[in-house]
ZADRENKOL-710550 format. One record per residue (C-alpha): residue in three letters; x, y, z. Coordinates in steps of 0.25 Angstrom, whole numbers, padded with zeros to 4 digits, always signed. Each point is the difference from the previous one (the first is absolute). Layout:
% ZADRENKOL-710550
ALAXYZ/...
***
This chain:
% ZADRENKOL-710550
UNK+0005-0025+0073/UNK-0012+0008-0006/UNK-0008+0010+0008/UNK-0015+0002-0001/UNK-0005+0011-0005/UNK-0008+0009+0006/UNK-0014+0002-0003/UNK-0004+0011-0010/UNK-0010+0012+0005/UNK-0013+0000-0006/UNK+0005+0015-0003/UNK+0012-0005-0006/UNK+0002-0007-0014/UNK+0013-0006+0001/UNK+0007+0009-0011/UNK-0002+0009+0011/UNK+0004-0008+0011/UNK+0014-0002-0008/UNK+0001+0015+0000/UNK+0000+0003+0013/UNK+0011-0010+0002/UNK+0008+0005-0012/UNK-0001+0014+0007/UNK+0003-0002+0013/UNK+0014-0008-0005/UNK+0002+0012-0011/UNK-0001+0008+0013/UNK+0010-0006+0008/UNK+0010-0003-0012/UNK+0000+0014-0003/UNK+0002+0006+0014/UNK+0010-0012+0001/UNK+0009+0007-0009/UNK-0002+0014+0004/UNK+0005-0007+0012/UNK+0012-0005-0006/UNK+0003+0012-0007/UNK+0000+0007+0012/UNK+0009-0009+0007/UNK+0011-0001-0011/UNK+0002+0015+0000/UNK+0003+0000+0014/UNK+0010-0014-0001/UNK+0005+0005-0012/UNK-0001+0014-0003/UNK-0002+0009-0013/UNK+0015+0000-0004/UNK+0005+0000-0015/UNK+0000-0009-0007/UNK+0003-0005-0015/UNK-0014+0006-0008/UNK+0002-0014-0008/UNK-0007-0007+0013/UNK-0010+0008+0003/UNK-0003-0001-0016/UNK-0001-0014+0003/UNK-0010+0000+0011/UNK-0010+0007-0008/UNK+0002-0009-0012/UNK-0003-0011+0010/UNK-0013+0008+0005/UNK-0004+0002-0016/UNK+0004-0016-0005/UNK-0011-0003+0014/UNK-0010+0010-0003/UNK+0001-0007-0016/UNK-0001-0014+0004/UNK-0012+0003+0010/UNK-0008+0007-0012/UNK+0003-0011-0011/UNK+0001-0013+0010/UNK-0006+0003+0013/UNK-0016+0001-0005/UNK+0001-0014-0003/UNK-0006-0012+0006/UNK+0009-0010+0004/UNK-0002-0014-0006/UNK-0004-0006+0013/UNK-0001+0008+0012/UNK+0005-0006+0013/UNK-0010-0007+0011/UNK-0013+0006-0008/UNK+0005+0014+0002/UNK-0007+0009-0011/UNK+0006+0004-0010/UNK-0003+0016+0001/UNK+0009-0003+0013/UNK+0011-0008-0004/UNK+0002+0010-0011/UNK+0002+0011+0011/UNK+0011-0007+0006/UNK+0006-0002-0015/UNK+0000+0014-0002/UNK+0005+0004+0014/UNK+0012-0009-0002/UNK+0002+0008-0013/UNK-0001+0012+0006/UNK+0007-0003+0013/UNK+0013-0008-0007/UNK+0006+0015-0005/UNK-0002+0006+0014/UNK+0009-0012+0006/UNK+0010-0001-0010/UNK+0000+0017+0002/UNK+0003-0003+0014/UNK+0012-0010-0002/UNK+0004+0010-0010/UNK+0000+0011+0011/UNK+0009-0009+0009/UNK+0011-0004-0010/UNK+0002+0015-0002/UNK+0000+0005+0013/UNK-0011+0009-0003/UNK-0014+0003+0001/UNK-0003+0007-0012/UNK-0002-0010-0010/UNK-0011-0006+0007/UNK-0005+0015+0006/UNK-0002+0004-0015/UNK-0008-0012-0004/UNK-0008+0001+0012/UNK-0010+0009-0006/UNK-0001-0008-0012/UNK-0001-0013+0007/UNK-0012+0005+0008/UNK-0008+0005-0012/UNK+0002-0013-0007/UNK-0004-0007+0012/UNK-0013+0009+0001/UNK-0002+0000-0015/UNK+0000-0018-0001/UNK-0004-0001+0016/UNK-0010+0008+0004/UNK-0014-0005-0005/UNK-0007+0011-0010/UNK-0008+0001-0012/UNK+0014-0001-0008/UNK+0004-0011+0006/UNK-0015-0008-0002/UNK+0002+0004-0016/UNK+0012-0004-0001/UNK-0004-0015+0007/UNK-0013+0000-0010/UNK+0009+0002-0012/UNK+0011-0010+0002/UNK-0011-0011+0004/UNK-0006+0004-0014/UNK+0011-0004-0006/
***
C-alpha cells in the first residue's frame, strides 16, 4: 500500500522537507533511549559487574558509530515506494546506530546489570547525534559519498 505524499511548501525544497522528518525521528530516537536508560537503571540497578561486558557494550557503540560513517552515507540501490534516497539513508544509519544500543540492553539483562548498557549510553547518544541529526557534516559527508 503506498501512501501519497504530501505536497511540498513553496518555501520548501524537498531536501529540506527530508530534513525535518529526519529530525523530528532523530528527536524522538534519541529521547527514546534516555528513556530506556532511565528505565533499566531502575529495573536493574548499577550493580558490578564483569568490566569485560561493559567493554563490550562500548565495542558495539564504536563498530555502529564505524559502520554508519563508512556505509550509512550511501544511497541504497533502489529505495522503497519512491522514497528518497537522502531518507532511506537516514533510516540505514539509524538502524546502524540503534543495533549497538539494543544489543547493549539484552546485554544488560543477561548480566543482571545495568551498567553495560548505562556506560554506553553516553556514547550511543553522540553517535546517534553525530550520523542523525541533520548538519552541515552530515550534508558533506552525503556530497562526498554520492561523488564517489
Amino acid at each position: 500500500m503506498s501512501y501519497p505524499q504530501p505536497p511540498l511548501d513553496d518555501s520548501a525544497t524537498a531536501m529540506e522537507q527530508a530534513e525535518r522528518v529526519q529530525r523530528t525521528m532523530a528527536m524522538a530516537i534519541i529521547g527514546g533511549t534516555v528513556v530506556i536508560g532511565i528505565v533499566i537503571a531502575m529495573i536493574l540497578g548499577l550493580d558490578s559487574t564483569n568490566p569485560l561486558y561493559v567493554v563490550l557494550a562500548v565495542v558495539l557503540v564504536a563498530g555502529g558509530f564505524a559502520l554508519a560513517m563508512t556505509a550509512g552515507y550511501r544511497a541504497p540501490a533502489s529505495p522503497a515506494n519512491g522514497q528518497s534516497p537522502y531518507l532511506a539513508a537516514f533510516f540505514v544509519r539509524m538502524a546502524y546506530t540503534e543495533a549497538p544500543m539494543l544489543i547493549s540492553i539484552v546485554l544488560s539483562f543477561v548480566v543482571d546489570s545495568g551498567a553495560p548498557f548505562l556506560v554506553a549510553l553516553p556514547l550511543t547518544i553522540a553517535s546517534m547525534w553525530v550520523h542523525l541529526v541533520p548538519s552541515d557534516a552530515a550534508r558533506r559527508r552525503w556530497a562526498a559519498n554520492q561523488k564517489s
